[in-house]
N, C-alpha and C positions, 0 to 999 in steps of 0.2 A: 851279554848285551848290556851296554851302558847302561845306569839309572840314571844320569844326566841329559834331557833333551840335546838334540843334533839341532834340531829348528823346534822354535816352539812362537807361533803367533796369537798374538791378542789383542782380540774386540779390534780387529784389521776393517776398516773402514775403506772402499775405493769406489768413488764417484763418478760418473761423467756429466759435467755439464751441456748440456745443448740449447738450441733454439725453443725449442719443444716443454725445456725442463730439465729437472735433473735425474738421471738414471741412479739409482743404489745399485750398482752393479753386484759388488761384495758388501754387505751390511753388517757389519759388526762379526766378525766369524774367529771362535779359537781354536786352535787342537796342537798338538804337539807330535812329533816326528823323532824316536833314537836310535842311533849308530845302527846301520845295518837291517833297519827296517822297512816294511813293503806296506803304505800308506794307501789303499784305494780312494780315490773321490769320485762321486758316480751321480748322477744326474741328465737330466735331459738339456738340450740346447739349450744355453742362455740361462742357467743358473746359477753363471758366476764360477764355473771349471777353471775356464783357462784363467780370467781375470784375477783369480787367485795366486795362479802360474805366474804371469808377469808382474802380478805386484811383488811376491818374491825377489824375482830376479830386478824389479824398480825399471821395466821396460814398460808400463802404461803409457802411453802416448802424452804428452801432455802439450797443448791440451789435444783432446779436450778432456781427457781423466786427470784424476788426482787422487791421491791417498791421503783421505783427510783426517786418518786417527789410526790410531793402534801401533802394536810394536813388532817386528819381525826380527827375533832375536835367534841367528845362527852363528854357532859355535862359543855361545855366552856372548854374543857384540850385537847391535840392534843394526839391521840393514840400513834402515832406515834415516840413518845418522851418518852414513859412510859418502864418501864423497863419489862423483863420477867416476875419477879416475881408480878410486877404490874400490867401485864396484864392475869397473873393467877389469881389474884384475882377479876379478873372485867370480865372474861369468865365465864360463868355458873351462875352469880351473877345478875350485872347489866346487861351486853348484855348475850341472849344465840342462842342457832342455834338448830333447826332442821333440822338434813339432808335428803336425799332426802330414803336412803333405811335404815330402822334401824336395819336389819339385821346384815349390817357390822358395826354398831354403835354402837350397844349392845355388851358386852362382851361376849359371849357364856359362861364361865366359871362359869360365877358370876352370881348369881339371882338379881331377880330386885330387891330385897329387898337390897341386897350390894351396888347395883349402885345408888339408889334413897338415899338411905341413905349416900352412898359415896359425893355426890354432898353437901349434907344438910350439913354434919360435915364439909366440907375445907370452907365454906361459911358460916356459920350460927354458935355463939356463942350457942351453944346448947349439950345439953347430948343424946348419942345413943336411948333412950328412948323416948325422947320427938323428935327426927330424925326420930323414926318408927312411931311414932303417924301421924307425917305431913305426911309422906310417904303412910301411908293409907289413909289419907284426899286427898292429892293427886290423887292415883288412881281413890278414889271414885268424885272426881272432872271431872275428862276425862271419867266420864262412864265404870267406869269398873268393872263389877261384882264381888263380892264378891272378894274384893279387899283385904284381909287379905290373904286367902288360894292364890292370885296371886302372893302374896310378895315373896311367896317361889318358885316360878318356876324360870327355865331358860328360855331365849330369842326362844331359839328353841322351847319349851313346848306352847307356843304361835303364834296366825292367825297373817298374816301380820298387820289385823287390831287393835291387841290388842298391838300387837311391835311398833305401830306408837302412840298408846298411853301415853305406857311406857313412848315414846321419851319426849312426851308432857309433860306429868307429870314431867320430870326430868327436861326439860328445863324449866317448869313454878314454880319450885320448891321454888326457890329464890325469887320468884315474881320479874322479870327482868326488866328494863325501856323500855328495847328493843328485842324486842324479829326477829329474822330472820328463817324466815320458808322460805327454799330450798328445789323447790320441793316436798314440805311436801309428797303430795299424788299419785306421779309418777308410784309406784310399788302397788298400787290397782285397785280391778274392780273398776268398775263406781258406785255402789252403797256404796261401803264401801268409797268412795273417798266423796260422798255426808257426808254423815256422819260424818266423818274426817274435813270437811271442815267447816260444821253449829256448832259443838261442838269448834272448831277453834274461829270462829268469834264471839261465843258465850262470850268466855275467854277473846278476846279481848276486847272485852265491859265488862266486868265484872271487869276486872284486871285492865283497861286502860290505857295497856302499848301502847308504839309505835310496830308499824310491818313492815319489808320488808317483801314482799313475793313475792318469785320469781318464776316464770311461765314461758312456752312457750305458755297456753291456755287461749287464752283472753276473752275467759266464765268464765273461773276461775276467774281473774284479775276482770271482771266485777262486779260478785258479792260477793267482798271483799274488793276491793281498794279505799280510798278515791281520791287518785293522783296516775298518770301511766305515768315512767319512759320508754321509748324504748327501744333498746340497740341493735344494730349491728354490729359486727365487733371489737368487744371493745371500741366501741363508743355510745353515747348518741346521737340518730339522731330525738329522738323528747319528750317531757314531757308535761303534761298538767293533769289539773283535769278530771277524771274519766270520766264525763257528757262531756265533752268539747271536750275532744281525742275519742271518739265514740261518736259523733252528727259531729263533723268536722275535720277527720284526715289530717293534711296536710301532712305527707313524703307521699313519695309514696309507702316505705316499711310498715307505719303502715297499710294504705290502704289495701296492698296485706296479711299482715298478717291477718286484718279483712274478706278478702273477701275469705281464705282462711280455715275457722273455719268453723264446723258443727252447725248447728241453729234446735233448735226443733221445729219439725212442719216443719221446712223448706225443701221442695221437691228440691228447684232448685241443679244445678250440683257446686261442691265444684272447687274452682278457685285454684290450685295449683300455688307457688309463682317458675317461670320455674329457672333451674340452683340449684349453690350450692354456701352457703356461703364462702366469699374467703380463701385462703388460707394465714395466717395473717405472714410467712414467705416472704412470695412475693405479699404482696399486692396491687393492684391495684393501679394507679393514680388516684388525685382526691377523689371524692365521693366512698365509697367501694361498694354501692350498682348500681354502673354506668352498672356494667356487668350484670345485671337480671333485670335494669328498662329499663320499655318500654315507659317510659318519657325522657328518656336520651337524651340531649344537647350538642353540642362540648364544652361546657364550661363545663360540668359535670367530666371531665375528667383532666380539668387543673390545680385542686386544691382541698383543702377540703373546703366543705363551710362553712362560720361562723355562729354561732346559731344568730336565728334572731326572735325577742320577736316578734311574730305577734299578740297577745293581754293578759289581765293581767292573768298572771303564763302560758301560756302557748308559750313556744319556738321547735324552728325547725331546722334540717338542712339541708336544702335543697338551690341548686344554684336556683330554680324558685321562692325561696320566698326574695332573696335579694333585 
């Protein structure tokens, strides 16, 4: 594996402004990502997951968002410096995105066959021809039976779980460096999600692209990630290698997220994490998670804390580990 980061962002700032105020959606947040690596980001709704995702790829809505600081530098070049037309050509190409429902991803109108093929021609020097050939190879890459007579279906004519395919197929189509999967498997049972998931990590190994893959379920994150980002409140409140952030979590929010997750086999009563994430208009003083931690300190409130390397790659932010 490369020692030169693939993506490497910093103190990424991304705002929304509103009626109301203004939202910190992402609040200053770094980490770096290299060649062929499996990135977890794990959090609860609304702590700035996806919004990290799209500023990436520079698809924030604007308005009413904006990315008001930082630098996203993929491949040594700063995204954030590239032009539109620049970064339609490095969407779907070099980096791609799986979204979380492919329901609303998919075009209803158009078969897969338009859409996989529509990807392959704005990217790929190639004849419509030799676009349906990959397009089949494709399919039949994610498992998908008889993957010629699927070409001709619509989004609808398809189980959630052949839609989440699809998705796969198109975003793997380019053979991407980087591939971001949100979500991936959120809108499946648990059986089709297993599936989804091994045919997933399968590609990754196979392709050996990088991965973000973003979660709220840290069974997911466990068996997929090499390294597991936090993320609360639009903050990074903790990172470390896989092995390391479950054997020794130091926040006290990864904690309650751990103790908070369903274990097979496991009888004992599920630890609900009490309260609700803040409301990132009027956020808290201090630490965001002061108002649901039951470690909280009058110092926990006086400031935010600063991340603090407690041993190599893994950092924290927490005012007890100062």
């Amino acid at each position: 594996m490369s020692t030169s980061p693939l993506l490497e962002i910093s103190n990424l700032k991304t705002y929304f402004y509103t009626d109301r105020g203004t939202v910190k959606a992402v609040d200053d947040i770094s980490f770096s990502l290299s060649p062929g690596e499996v990135l977890g980001v794990i959090g609860e709704s609304g702590s700035g997951k996806s919004v990290t995702a799209l500023s990436i790829l520079r698809l924030v809505p604007d308005p009413p968002g904006r990315i008001v600081e930082g630098k996203i530098t993929f491949q040594g070049e700063n995204l954030l410096h590239k032009s539109s037309q620049e970064m339609t050509s490095i969407r779907g190409n070099k980096i791609a995105l799986i979204f979380q429902d492919p329901m609303t991803s998919l075009d209803p109108v158009f078969t897969v066959e338009d859409q996989l093929i529509e990807t392959l021609l704005v990217h790929q020097n190639i004849t419509r021809e030799k676009a349906r050939k990959r397009a089949v190879e494709m399919l039949s890459k994610v498992k998908i039976p008889n993957p010629q007579e699927r070409l001709l279906n619509y989004p609808f004519q398809l189980s959630g779980g052949l839609r989440q395919r699809v998705m796969m197929a198109i975003a793997l189509s380019c053979q991407p460096n980087l591939l971001i999967a949100d979500e991936p498997t959120t809108a499946l049972d648990v059986t089709i999600q297993a599936q989804i998931l091994s045919l997933l990590a399968d590609l990754q190994r196979e392709l050996g692209m990088a991965t973000i893959f973003i979660s709220h379920d840290f069974n997911v994150v466990s068996k997929f990630a090499d390294r597991v980002v936090v993320m609360y409140a639009g903050k990074i409140v903790e990172c470390a290698e896989k092995e390391d952030l479950f054997n020794h979590p130091e926040h006290p929010y990864t904690r309650n997220l751990m103790r908070s997750r369903p274990l097979l086999g496991h009888r004992g009563k599920l630890i609900p994490i009490e309260g609700s994430p803040p409301d990132l208009l009027t956020p808290p003083p201090g630490c965001p998670f002061a108002p649901r931690c039951k470690e909280v300190v009058d110092d926990c409130w006086k400031g935010l804390p600063a991340k603090k390397e407690i041993a190599r790659d893994h950092a924290v932010r927490c005012i007890k580990r100062d």
